[in-house]
N, C-alpha and C positions, 0 to 999 in steps of 0.2 A: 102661561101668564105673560103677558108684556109687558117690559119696560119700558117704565117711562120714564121720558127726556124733558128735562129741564131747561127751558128756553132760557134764562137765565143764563145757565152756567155756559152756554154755548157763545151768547153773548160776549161773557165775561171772557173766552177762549179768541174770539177773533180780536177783543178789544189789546189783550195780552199780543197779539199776533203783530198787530200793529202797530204797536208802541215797541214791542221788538224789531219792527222793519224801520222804524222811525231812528230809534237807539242807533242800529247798526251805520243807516245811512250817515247820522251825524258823525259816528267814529269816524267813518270812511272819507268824510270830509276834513274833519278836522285831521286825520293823518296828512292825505292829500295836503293839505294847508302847510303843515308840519316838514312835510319832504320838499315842498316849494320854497320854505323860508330858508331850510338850510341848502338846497341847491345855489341860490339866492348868496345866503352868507359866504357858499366854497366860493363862488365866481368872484364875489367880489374881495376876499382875502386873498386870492391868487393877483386877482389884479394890484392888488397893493405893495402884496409879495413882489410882485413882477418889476413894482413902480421902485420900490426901494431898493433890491439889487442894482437898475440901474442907475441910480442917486449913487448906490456906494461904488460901480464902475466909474463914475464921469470924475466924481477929483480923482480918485487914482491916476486916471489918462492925465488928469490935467496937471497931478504931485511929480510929472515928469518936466524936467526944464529941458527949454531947444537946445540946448548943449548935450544934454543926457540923450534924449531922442539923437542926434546928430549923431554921438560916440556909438550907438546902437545901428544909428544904419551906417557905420563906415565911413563917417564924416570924415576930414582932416582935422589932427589933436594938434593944439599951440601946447608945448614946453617951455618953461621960462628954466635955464639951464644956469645960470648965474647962482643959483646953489647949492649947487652940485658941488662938493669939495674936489679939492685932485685924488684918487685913489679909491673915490666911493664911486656911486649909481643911484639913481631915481630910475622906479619901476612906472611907467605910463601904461594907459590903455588904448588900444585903438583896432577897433574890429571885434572887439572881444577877446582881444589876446594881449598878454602884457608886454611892453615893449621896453628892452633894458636901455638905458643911456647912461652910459658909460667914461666918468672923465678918468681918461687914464693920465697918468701922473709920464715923462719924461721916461726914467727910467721904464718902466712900464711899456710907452712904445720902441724901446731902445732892443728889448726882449724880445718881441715880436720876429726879426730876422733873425735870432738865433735858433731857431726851433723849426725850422723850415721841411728838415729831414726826417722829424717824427711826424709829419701831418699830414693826414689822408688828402686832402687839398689844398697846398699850400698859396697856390695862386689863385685859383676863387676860379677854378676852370667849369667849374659848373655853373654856368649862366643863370641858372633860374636860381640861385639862392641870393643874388644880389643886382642890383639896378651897375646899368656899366661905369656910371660916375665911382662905384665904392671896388672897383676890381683894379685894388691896389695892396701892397702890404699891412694898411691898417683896416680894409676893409671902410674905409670911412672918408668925409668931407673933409674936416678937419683932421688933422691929422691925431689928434688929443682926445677927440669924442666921438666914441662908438657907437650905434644905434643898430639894435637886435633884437629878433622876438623872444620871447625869454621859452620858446618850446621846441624841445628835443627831437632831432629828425628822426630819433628810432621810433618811437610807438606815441609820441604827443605829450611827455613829459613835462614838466616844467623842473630843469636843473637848479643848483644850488649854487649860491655865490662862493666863490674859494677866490678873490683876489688878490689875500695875500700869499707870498711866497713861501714854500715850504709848510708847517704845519701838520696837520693830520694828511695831508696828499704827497708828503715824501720832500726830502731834500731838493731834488731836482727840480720841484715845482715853482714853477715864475707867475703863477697868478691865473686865476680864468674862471669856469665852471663845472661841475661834477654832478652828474643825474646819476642820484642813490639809484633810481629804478634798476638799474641795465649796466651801473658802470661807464657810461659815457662818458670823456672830456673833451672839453675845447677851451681854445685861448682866449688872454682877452681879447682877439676878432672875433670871437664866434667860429673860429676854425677846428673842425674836428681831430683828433690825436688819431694814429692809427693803433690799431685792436678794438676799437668803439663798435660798440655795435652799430650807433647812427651812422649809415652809412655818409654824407655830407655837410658841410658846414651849415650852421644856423643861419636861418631868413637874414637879409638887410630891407627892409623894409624901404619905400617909396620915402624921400625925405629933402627937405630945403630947410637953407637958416631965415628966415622974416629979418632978424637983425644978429650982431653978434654974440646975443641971449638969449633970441628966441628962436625954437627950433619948430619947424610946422612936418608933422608924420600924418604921411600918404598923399602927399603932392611932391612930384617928382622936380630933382634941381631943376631941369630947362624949362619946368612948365612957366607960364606965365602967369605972377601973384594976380 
C-alpha cells in the first residue's frame, strides 16, 4: 500500500525552511550591525580617552614656572642672604641637590684654624671638591658665609646640622655637621674630621655674590654676569 504525500504539508515545510533562512539572515545582520556599533563606540572612546590624557598632560607642563623648569635643568639659583642670621643657614636648591649657605658668626670662623690637625684635608688639597677661589681656610668668598652641598662624600647622605658647639657631639665640639648614616663629621667648611668614613671634604659648589645680598649658585666668580 502507498503512502501518500500531502502536497500541502510539503508546502508548509519549504515555507518554514525559509522564513527560517530569512530569521537567521536577519540575526546575522543585526549582529553584524551590533559588533559594528560597538567597534565604532571602542574607537571612538579611546580617542577621547587619548584626547583627555593629554588635556590633563599640557597644564601639568605648563603648572611648571621658568624658574622651576630652570632649577630642574641646572640653571644658576639667586639667594637673597640678608636673612640669614649670624650662626644659622638657609638650605637652597640647585641641580637637585640642596646647597647649605652658611652665615657663620665671628667666633665661628675664629674655630676654623684651630682644628687643623684633626682634618682629613685641611687645606682643600683635593681640587675637585672646590672651585680655586674657595681654597682657603674658610673655604669661601667671604670670609663669614659658607656655601656647600649639603651631601655626604661617603655614600650620598645628607648630614645633619650640629652648629652649635658641644651638645650631644661631645665637649670638644666647635660646630659643623654629623651624617647619622656612617658617623661622618665635618666643620663648619665642610671639612672632613679624620676616622669618617667620607673619605674628602664636602662639594663648594660654582658661586658669585650679584650684590652684597645677593648670592647667584653655579656661575663661577670670574665668570662674566
Amino acid at each position: 500500500m502507498l503512502n501518500s504525500v500531502n502536497p500541502f504539508m510539503h508546502e508548509e515545510n519549504m515555507s518554514d525552511n525559509q522564513s527560517d533562512k530569512q530569521q537567521t539572515g536577519s540575526q546575522a545582520s543585526e549582529c553584524s550591525q551590533v559588533d559594528l556599533d560597538k567597534r565604532n563606540f571602542l574607537i571612538a572612546t579611546s580617542a577621547v580617552g587619548a584626547l583627555g590624557c593629554a588635556a590633563v598632560a599640557v597644564p601639568f607642563v605648563k603648572s611648571m614656572t621658568p624658574s622651576e623648569r630652570a632649577k630642574a635643568a641646572g640653571a644658576p639659583v639667586e639667594v637673597d642672604i640678608s636673612k640669614i642670621q649670624p650662626g644659622t643657614m638657609l638650605t637652597a636648591e640647585w641641580r637637585g641637590q640642596p646647597v647649605w649657605v652658611i652665615n657663620r658668626t665671628d667666633e665661628m670662623v675664629a674655630e676654623l684654624a684651630k682644628h687643623d690637625d684633626q682634618l682629613s684635608d685641611p687645606a682643600s688639597n683635593v681640587t675637585s671638591q672646590q672651585p680655586e677661589y674657595c681654597k682657603n681656610e674658610g673655604r669661601s668668598i667671604k670670609p663669614n658665609v659658607a656655601v656647600v652641598v649639603g651631601i655626604c662624600t661617603h655614600l650620598g647622605c645628607s648630614p645633619t646640622e650640629k652648629m652649635k658647639a658641644g651638645g650631644d657631639m661631645g665637649e670638644k665640639w666647635t660646630g659643623g655637621f654629623f651624617c647619622p648614616c656612617h658617623g661622618s663629621k665635618f666643620d663648619l667648611a665642610g671639612r672632613v674630621f679624620k676616622g669618617s668614613p667620607a673619605p674628602i671634604n664636602l662639594v663648594v659648589p660654582p658661586h658669585k655674590y650679584l650684590s652684597d645680598t645677593v648670592l647667584l649658585i653655579g656661575v663661577d666668580t670670574e665668570d662674566k654676569a
